[in-house]
Structure formats: C-alpha cells, structure tokens
Phi, psi and omega in degrees: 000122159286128181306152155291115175311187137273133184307106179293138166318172168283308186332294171312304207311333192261277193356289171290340167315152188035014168283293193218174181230352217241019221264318195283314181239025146092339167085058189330154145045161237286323220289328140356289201289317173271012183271337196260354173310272179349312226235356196273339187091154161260167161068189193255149221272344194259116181284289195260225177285162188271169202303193174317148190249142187335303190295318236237331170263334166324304208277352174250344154293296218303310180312338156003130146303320179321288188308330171263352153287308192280001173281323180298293179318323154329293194305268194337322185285322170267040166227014178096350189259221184060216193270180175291148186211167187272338184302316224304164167206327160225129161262136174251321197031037153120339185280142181304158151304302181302023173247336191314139156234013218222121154254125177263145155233103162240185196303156145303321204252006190044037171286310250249113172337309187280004173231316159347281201302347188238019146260352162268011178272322198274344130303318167303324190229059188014071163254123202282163211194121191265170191236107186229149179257126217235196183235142145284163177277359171304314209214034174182222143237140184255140197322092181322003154269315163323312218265313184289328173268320158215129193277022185259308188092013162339129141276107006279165159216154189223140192230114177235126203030063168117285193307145183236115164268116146225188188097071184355273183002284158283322166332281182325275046097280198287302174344271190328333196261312179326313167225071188319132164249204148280330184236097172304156180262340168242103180318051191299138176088358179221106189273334171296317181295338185290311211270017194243261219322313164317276187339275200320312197301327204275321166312334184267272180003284182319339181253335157326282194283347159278342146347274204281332176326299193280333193264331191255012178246152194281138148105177163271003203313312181287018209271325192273343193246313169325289189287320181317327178279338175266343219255297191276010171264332173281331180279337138303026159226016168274341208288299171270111225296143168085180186271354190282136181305333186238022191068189159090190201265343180229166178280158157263179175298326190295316152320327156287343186285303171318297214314284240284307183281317200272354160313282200316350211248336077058302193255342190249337203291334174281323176332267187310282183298341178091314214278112180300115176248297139353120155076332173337280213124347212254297176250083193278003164274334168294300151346313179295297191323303185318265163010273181315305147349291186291343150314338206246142171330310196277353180278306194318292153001261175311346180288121186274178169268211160256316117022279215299311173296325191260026160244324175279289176009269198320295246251281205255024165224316177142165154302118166321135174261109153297199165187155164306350180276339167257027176291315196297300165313309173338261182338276173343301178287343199236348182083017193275329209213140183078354170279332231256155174299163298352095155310133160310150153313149105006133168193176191260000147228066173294171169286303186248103165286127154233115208266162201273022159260034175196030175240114216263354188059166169319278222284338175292295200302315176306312197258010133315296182331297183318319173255019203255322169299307188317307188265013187238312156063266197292321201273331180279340170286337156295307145336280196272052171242353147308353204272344191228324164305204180254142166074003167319124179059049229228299221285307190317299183323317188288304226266316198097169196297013175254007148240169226265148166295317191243036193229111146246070167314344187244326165004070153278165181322117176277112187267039158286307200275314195351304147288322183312317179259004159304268188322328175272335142312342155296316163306314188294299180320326161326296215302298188291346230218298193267339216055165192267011151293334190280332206255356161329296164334317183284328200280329153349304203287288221283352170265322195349285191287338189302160174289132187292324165287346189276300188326326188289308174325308194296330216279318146329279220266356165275281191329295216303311175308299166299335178277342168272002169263120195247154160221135034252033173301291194297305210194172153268164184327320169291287180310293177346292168321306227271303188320271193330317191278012195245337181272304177332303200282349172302308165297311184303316184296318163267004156293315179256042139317326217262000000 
C-alpha cells in the first residue's frame, strides 16, 4: 500500500507545478532539498509572534484531567509499575528489580504481531520483565549488540538468565511453565482442554493461510474458503460458556495465538476487500471476544488501529490486492476521506468501533494528543521536516517492498522550515488543547503574509507527519484520530490562507 498524500486544493496546483515532481511519492533522494530552495521565500513563513511556547502548553496540558492521568502513570511506569504501555522499559508487579530475569525484545514501532502475543502473555500473567526495543527490518536496521545475541534478528526474542529464545510460541509455553498461576495460559495436565487447544491452534494456522489467500492474491476467488474458516473459528468460540476458546474467566494462550493476526486481518480484510468482519452481524461470537479483549488494559495497550496495520502489512507480507468493493473503506481508512475536522463521535458502531468503556470522548482523547505534541514539540517538527530534506525515501527505495513506504531512518531534516513547521505545530497543540476553532484565527493571521512556497514546505512537511502517526507506538487510537484531523485542518488552513 502507498500512503496517501493529502489531496491539494486548486489552488496549489500552478505552485507546485516546477516545485517537485515527487509530491505523489514523498520526494525521494537528495534532490528534494534543492527543488524547495528555489521556491521557498526568504524569511520566516510566521508574520506575527508564534503561538504559545511550549514550556507554557506543556503546563497546561498536563493540567489537564487526561494530562494528570496520564502523568501519574508516568511517574508509576518509571519505577516499573502502573498499566500496560507502549512506553513501558520495566515491569515489576510488586517484584524487586534484582529479582528480574526475563528481557523481552520487541518491534519498536509495535507492528509486529508475534510480540503482541507474547507481550500479552507477560502481562496477563504479570512477569516481571525489562523491555528493550528493537527495528524490524521493515522500517530499520537492527543494533549490533542484538545482532551479536541472535544473529537471525528475530522479533520477539526473551533473554532468560543469560539464554536468548525466539519464536513466539515456544517463548509462550516456557513462560508459562516458568511462572505457574491458578489460571495457566496452557492446560497443562488436563489432556482433554491440551488436545482441544491443539486443534484450535491448528485451526488458527488454517485460518492464518486463508487469510493471505484471500487478501494478498487478485481478485475475491478465496473470499468463500476465507469466510467458511472464520465461520468455523466463530463457531468454536460459541463452543464455550464466556467468550474464551478454552472457557474459564480468562484468556489462554490459544486466544493470543488468534488475537494479534485476526486485528489485522480485521483492517486489511475491509481494506483491501471490502470485507466487514467486526459488527457484519455475521460472527457475533468474535465480536463478544473482541468486546472482552477490550475490557482488558493490557490488549487496549497493545492494540494498532486499521490505518496503522494496513500501512504495517505490505513491509511483512507483501502488498494488499485490492477489488473495488473496499475503495469505499480504502478512502476512509487511509485518509483520503474522514480525517478532516468536525470528527464525529466515537461509537461502537463505527466502521473501526470504540465501544463505550474505552471511549475517552472528544476533549479527553485531543487532549491525550494534546500532551504528547506538547512535550515533544521540537523534536516531532524535525521529524516532519524531513519531508524536504535529503535522502527522504532513499533508505525504501535501496531495500524494496520489504521495507515500510514510511520509514526514512537516515533522512535528514531539511532546516529552513523547521521553526516555521515548530510554530505550526504549536498551533495544532492549541488547537487539540481549546479545539480549533478558538485556535484558527491565529494560525490564519500567521499565514496571511507568507510566500506561498515556504507554505507548501509546511504544508508538505504536516503530511509527512499526518501519515506517521501510529498506534499504539505514539498514542491511542482516540488520539490518533483527533491529532491526525487537527493536522489536517492545519493544513486546509494554510493552504486557504491566501
């Protein structure tokens, strides 16, 4: 999948015409930098002063309610506690440090399915555990001391006193016998629920390879073997009182083994295919699963969004084959269509549901957002000042569809715009903190005067940014939304400044 630019006004067009050529594809290699010299204006693109400074929208998100929840947790996460987090670098659940033996190494960017599952195992069933973060090769190069421990470069891998483990599964399995609970994640010792759980696992394979049939092959031909494997993964989970593949009050293993590929498959299957799985009416016992899943902290936590998976997909599978029956979804999902401000409420019957024990409303999720820009500010306008800069899509370009369409690690910044797209992220940081309406005037007054080429850089370089917001790495899913439609209006604004 290519990301989607934002779709330019009329306006734009004779601008960009002798600007870039490269607007549609990100503006590859070095040659960027010098096509926006020429085009850019002298002097700074802000007439008058820029918005609120940072130190002063720190302190007023965190003031927040959001913002002093999400600080306290902070403080607890860096002593090892609070909830599960993307953040996270150590877990304790009550255990000394020095008692710790277990380092999980997962994706960085929280793409990678097979560290979903065995990070929700070492949550559910609270081991303490330190946490270091490592690059798939989608959308990075991985660290020569990782490399040195397992020279495959595998993801996950667990260092257990010393031993280096990968292969999700088995990871899973030697936890589980390692730190025995009352509700085990594997029956050990019960050979009927052990020979039922094999079947489901084998079942889940099975629905795993109708999966990539149908979604990563032309056409609907598998759409029919495809739903007949979900028809029989829902009806095993009808099989049993509660929502669980093996009963009982909790998940097992066999449920993470499902969880982590039917999100996915959740987000490309509409993508790509048009196909509803979620809310159809058709498999309401999955649906109950979900529902329950989402009761629990450490899946919310871990959980991506549909935007974020059908942009992580391609890079570790291959390219989604689209059919016209998901174009509609396609737009939607992709930003093509729906980003943009007034956002709708949140509801649970939505195209992507957020049901209402995890619906955080408008001003809580803007202002999750709100402090996550705040306190990064400087560093995420450097980020998206890459967008102009040298060697942008340069690293993909070398690698091929096996790395992400939206990973330039060696990129730099181009540092003409940098305050210039600083300041408009203070705005957008308003925006999310009062809503935009109150904060429009201002961003308004400061584009008036600008050179219209210097506008485009920002404007260029707020994309680069809106197509890079992930979850759950950045944020969750309520923020996400609201961040991405607050850049968006960032942009429409200075785009219909002039």
């Amino acid at each position: 999948m290519r990301a989607q630019l934002w779709r330019v006004p009329a306006f734009w067009s004779n601008v960009l015409q002798g600007m870039t050529g490269a607007m549609g594809s990100r503006m590859s290699s070095s040659a960027s930098a010098a096509t926006w010299q020429g085009s850019a204006g002298g002097g700074a693109l802000f007439a008058s002063a820029p918005a609120n400074a940072w130190d002063e929208l720190r302190e007023k998100a965190g003031s927040t309610e959001t913002g002093k929840r999400l600080l306290s947790e902070r403080a607890e996460r860096e002593g090892g506690g609070g909830p599960t987090h993307t953040d996270n670098k150590l877990r304790l659940f009550g255990a000394k440090e020095s008692d710790v033996r277990v380092t999980f190494y997962r994706d960085t960017a929280a793409w990678c399915p097979y560290c979903q599952k065995t990070w929700l195992l070492l949550e559910e069933k609270r081991i303490p555990h330190r946490i270091e973060k490592i690059n798939m090769r989608s959308y990075g190069d991985k660290p020569r001391e990782f490399l040195a421990k397992v020279p495959r470069g595998l993801l996950p891998a667990i260092e257990i006193d010393g031993k280096m483990m990968t292969e999700s599964l088995e990871i899973m399995q030697t936890l589980d016998r390692m730190y025995p609970t009352e509700n085990n994640m594997v029956p050990w010792g019960d050979d009927a629920a052990l020979k039922r759980a094999n079947t489901l696992m084998s079942l889940e394979r099975e629905l795993f390879g109708a999966w990539c049939s149908f979604v990563f092959q032309p056409g609907d031909r598998a759409q029919r073997m495809f739903e007949g494997t979900v028809d029989r993964v829902d009806a095993a989970l009808k099989e049993t009182e509660g929502p669980w593949f093996l009963g009982g009050d909790a998940p097992t293993i066999v449920d993470l083994q499902y969880v982590s590929h039917i999100e996915r498959m959740l987000a490309s299957c509409l993508y790509w295919k048009g196909l509803k799985i979620r809310g159809s009416g058709r498999w309401t016992g999955i649906d109950m699963w979900f529902e329950e899943f989402e009761k629990r902290q450490s899946y919310l936590a871990t959980k991506g969004d549909y935007y974020t998976h059908v942009t992580d997909i391609p890079p570790q599978y291959g390219p989604g084959q689209s059919i016209p029956a998901g174009e509609p979804f396609r737009a939607l999902i992709d930003g093509r269509q729906g980003w943009g401000l007034p956002l709708g409420e949140l509801s649970d019957k939505d195209m992507e549901p957020v049901l209402p024990f995890w619906n955080p409303g408008d001003e809580g999720a803007r202002h999750e957002a709100c402090l996550k820009l705040a306190e990064s500010g400087a560093k995420v306008a450097k980020f998206a000042c890459r967008a102009t800069g040298i060697d942008v899509g340069k690293w993909r370009a070398e690698g091929g569809g096996s790395r992400s369409d939206l990973a330039d690690p060696y990129a730099e910044p181009d540092p003409r715009f940098v305050d210039d797209v600083e300041t408009a992220l203070r705005h957008i940081t308003c925006g999310l903190l009062d809503g935009h309406e109150a904060a429009t005037p201002g961003l308004k007054s400061d584009m008036q005067d600008a050179p219209d080429g210097r506008r485009m850089a920002v404007v260029a370089s707020l994309d680069y940014l809106r197509l890079r917001v992930s979850v759950p790495r950045d944020m969750s899913y309520p923020a996400a939304r609201q961040f991405r439609a607050h850049i968006q209006w960032a942009m429409d604004t200075i785009a219909g400044s002039k």
